[in-house]
N, C-alpha and C positions, 0 to 999 in steps of 0.2 A: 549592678548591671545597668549600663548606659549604650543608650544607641544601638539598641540588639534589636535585630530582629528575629523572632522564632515562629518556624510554621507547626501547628498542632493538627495531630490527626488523630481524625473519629473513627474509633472500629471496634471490634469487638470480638472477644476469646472463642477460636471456632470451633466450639465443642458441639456439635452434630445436633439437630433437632433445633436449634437458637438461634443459626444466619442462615440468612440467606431463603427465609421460610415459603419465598414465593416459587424459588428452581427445586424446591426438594421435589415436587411432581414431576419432574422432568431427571434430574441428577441422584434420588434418593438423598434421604439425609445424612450419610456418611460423604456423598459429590456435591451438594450443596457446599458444606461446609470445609471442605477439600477447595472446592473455589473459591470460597472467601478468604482461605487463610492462603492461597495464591495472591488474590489478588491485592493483600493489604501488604504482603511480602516487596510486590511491586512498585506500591506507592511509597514503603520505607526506601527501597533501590534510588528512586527517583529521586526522593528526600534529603538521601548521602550523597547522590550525586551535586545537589544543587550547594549541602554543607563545602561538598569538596570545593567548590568554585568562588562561594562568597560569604561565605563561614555562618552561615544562621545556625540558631539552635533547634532543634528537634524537640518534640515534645508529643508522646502520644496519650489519650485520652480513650479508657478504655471503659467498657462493660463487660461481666462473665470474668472465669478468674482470679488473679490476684498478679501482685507485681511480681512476684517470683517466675509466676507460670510466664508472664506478658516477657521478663528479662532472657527468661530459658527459649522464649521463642523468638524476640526479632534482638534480642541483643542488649549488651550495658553500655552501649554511648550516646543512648538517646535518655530521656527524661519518660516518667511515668505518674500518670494521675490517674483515677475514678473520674469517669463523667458524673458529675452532681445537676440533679433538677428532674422535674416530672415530666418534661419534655423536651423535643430535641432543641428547640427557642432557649430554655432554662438552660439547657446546657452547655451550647453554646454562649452562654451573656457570660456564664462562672468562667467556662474557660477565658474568656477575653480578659476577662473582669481580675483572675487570679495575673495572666500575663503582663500586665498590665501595673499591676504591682509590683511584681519584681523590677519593673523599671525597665521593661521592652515597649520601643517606642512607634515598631511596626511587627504586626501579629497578622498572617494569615491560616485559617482552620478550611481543612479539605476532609473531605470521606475516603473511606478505601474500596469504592467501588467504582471510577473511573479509570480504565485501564488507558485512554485516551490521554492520560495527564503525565506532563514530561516536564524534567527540570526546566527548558527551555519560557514553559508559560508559567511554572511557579515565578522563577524571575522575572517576569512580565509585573504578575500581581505585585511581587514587592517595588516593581519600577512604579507601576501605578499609584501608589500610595504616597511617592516623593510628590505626586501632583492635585492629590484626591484624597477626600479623607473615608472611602469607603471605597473597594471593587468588588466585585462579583464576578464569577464564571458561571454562565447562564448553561446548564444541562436542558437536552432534547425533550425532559419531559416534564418541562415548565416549572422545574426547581431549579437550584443552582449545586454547582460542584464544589467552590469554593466561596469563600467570605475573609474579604481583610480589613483591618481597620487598624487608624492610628489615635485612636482615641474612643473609649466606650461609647456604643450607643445603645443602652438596652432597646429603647423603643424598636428596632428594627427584629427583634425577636418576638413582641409580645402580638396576641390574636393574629397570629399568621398561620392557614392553613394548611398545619404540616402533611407533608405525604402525597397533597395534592396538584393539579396540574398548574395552578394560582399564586404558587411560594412567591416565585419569583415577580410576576406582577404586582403579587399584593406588596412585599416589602420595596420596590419603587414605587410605590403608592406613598409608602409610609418617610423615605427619604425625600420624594419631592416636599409634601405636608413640612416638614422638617428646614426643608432649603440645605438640603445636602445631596454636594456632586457625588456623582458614582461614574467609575469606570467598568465598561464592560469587558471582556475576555470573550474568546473564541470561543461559538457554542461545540460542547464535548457531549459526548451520552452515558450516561450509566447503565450496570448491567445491572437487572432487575430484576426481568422475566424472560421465560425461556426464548423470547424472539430477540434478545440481547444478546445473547450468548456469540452469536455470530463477532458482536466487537471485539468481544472479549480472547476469541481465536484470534483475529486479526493481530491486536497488540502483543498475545503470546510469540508469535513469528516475528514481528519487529525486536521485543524482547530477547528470545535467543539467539535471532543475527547479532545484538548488541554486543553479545555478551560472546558469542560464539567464535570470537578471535584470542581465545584464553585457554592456553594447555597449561594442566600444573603436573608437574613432575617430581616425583618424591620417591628417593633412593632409600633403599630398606634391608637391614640385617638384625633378626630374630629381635624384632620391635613386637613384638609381640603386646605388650603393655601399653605403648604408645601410637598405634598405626591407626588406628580407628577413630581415636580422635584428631590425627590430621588430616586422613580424608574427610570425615564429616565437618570438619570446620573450613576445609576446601570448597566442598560442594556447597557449602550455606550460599556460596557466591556466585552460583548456576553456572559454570564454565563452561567449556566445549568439552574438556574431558579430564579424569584425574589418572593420571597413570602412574603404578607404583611399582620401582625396578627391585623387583629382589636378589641382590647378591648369593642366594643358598641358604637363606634359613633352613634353623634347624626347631624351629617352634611353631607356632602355629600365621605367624606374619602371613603368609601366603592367604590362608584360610578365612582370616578378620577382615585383608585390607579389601579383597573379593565379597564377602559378605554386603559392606559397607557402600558398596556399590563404585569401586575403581578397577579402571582394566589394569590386570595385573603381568607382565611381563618379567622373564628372568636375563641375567645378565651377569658375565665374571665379576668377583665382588671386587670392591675397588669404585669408589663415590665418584670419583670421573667418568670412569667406564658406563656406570650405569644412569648416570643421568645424561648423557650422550647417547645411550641406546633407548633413554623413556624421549630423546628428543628427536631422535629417529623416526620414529613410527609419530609422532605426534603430528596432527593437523593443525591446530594454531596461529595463529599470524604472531601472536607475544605468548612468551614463554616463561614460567614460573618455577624455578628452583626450591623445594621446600623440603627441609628438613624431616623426618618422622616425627619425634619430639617437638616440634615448634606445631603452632597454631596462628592461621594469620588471622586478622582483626575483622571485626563486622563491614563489611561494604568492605571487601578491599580490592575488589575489581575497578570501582570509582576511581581510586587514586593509580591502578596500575594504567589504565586509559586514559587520567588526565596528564601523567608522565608521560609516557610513551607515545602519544598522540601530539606529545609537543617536541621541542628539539631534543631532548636529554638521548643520551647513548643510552642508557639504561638507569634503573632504580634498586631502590631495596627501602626493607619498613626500619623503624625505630624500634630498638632492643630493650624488652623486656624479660626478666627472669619470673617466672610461676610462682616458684614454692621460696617463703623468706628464709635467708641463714645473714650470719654478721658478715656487712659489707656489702651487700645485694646492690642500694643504690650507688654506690663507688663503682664497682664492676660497669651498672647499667650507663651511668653517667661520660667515665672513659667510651666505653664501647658507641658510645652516642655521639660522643664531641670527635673520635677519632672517624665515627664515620661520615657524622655531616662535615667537619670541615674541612678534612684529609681525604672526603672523596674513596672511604676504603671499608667499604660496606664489608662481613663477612658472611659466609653459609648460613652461618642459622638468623639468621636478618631476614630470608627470601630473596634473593634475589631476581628481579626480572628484567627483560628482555627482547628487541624486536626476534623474530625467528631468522628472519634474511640477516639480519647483525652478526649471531650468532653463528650461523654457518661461516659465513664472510670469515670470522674470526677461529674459524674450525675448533669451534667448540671447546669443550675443556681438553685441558692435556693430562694424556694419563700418568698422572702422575699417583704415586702413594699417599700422599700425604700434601698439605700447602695447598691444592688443587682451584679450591676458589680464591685464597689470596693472589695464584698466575693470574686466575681469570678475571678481577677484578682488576689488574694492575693493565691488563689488553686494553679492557672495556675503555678505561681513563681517555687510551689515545685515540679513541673517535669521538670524544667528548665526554660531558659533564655527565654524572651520576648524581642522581638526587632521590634524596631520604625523602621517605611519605611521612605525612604528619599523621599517623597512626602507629601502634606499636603492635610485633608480633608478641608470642610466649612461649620462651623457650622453655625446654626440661632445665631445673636447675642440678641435676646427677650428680655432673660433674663437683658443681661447686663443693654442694653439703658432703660428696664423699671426702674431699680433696681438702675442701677450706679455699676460701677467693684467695688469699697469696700465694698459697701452694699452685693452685688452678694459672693462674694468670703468668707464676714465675715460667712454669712450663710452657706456656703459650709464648712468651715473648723467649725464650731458649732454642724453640723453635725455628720462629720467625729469623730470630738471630742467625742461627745455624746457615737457614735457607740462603740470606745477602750474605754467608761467607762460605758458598760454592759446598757444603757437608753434602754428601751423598744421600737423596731423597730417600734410600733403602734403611738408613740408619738412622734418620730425621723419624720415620714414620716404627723403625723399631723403637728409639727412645719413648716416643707418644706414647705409645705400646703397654711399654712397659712402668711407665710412672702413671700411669691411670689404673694402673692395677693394683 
């Protein structure tokens, strides 16, 4: 590893009674701890967001738990350590000290209780460091929020008054002594104590505007098995809302994908029809297509906003299958190359979408069957589609019932059919029937 930079964050597993000990008089220790694991949630948000734009690596640095419980909670595309040391100075010097060795040659470490901190001034700090070999982000209450360095300096950790109003004094004390520049950062505040809490509302509302331009839409027939884990792995990404259209199940679909907390809407079955009626009712500015069976990736609002907020007509993720059978990565690879460089993303990819695009283009056509291959082929002529450097996870069903050449002969017999004019009713009977 050369020329990396990676930002590590300090937090801690929010198991009730353990963070946050100063708000529990105010929040009770089940809302203490309810706000910490908000607010480290946050700081990861911010984290991916700044990966999505100039590739740093992530790496978080925990106490309380273990890595399984830390992966089940913010996710597998970042990195995971134990804070090591007797105190927060110790702790900080290992984490530097271990980055540093892998051959990262700018490191900044932030906390998760700045709600105030935005990709924006992370890339500030790593800009800082192309000029300074040490920055800080000075907190309101006389510590810092952040610490980066491109080259160890324990001395700046050791006999430094942690906790108190002096951190950050004392350690400019200890750089000047040294004859080392430091850059400063906008002062931010942290939430502490219950008179903080007020920031911390603040940046929840900035937060949800952010995020609140994102409907996901996920069409559903007696998904029973798999509906619950597409909402939950939707919602990991705070949207504005998950709406799940059900065609008439006859199991308990209805019942799961409501539990899990998505508004649940019925609709004639038929995958065009009903993700044109969950697009209906949806508020949204951009619009997210999701399969039941597929699950999108950690932070994948990041990449749907860094698309969409640029000129692309629309996107879609990189195709993953779940469960292994022979030929998985063959399948994945095709399905990759065809859809980055043929611009021909399909269904269970995700597809997303401006909302005004999407009307313009009067939505899917109802059609039986092919339904997102029309709608990908519209999308083209308003411009480019581009794949997110993330991958979804599809159900592999098909494959393991079918076998990948069986699977695939049908898909492309399909597709064939469709460029030579076969009747959509007969296309969509064959499917039909060779999947059974």
């Amino acid at each position: 590893m050369t020329n990396q930079k990676k930002l590590i964050i300090f937090t801690r597993y929010p198991e009730p009674g353990t963070t946050k000990t100063r708000l529990i008089g105010a929040l009770g220790v089940n809302g203490a701890a309810e706000l910490h694991r908000q607010m480290a949630e946050r700081v990861v948000d911010v984290a991916r967001e700044l990966k999505a734009s100039i590739g740093i690596a992530i790496e978080i640095r925990f106490v309380g738990g273990d890595d399984s419980k830390m992966r089940q909670w913010l996710g597998n595309d970042i990195e995971y350590a134990g804070q090591i040391g007797l105190d927060l100075g110790e702790r900080m010097d290992n984490a530097f000290k271990a980055g540093f060795h892998q051959g990262c040659d700018r490191i900044v470490v932030v906390g998760s209780d700045c709600p105030e901190l935005t990709a924006d001034i992370l890339n500030e700090a790593f800009q800082a460091l192309d000029h300074h070999p040490v920055v800080l982000g000075p907190a309101s209450d006389g510590g810092y929020y952040l610490v980066g360095l491109k080259q160890r300096l324990s001395n700046i950790f050791q006999d430094i008054p942690w906790g108190t109003e002096n951190v950050l004094e004392e350690t400019r004390k200890v750089l000047s002594s040294l004859e080392v520049s430091c850059a400063l950062l906008k002062r931010l505040s942290d939430v502490d104590t219950p008179e903080d809490l007020q920031i911390w509302e603040s940046a929840q509302k900035a937060r949800i505007s952010h995020n609140n331009s994102l409907s996901i839409i996920i069409p559903a027939l007696n998904e029973s098995a798999h509906i619950q884990g597409a909402v939950q792995s939707a919602r990991k990404g705070f949207p504005l809302e998950v709406i799940v259209v059900d065609g008439g199940s006859s199991d308990a679909t209805v019942q799961i994908a409501s539990e899990a907390g998505a508004t649940v809407i019925q609709a004639p079955h038929g995958r065009a029809v009903q993700m044109n009626a969950g697009a209906g009712i949806s508020r949204g500015t951009h619009l997210l297509f999701l399969h039941a069976d597929t699950r999108v990736p950690d932070g994948y609002p990041v990449h749907i906003r860094r698309i969409l907020n640029g000129s692309a007509a629309g996107g879609a993720f990189r195709f993953g299958i779940a469960q292994p059978f022979a030929g998985r990565g063959l399948v994945e690879w095709m399905t990759n190359f065809r859809a980055r460089h043929l611009q021909m993303p399909y269904g269970d990819q995700a597809i997303f979408i401006r909302r005004q695009d999407f009307i313009e283009m009067g939505g899917y056509k109802p059609m039986p069957i092919m339904e997102d291959y029309d709608f990908i082929r519209r999308l083209r002529r308003k411009g480019r589609i581009v794949i997110a450097d993330a991958a979804v996870l599809t159900s592999g069903r098909r494959w393991l019932e079918l076998g990948a050449f069986r699977t695939t002969l049908i898909n492309q017999l399909v597709i064939s059919g469709y460029h030579c004019d076969v009747a959509l009713e007969k296309l969509a009977k064959f499917y039909r029937n060779t999947n059974n």
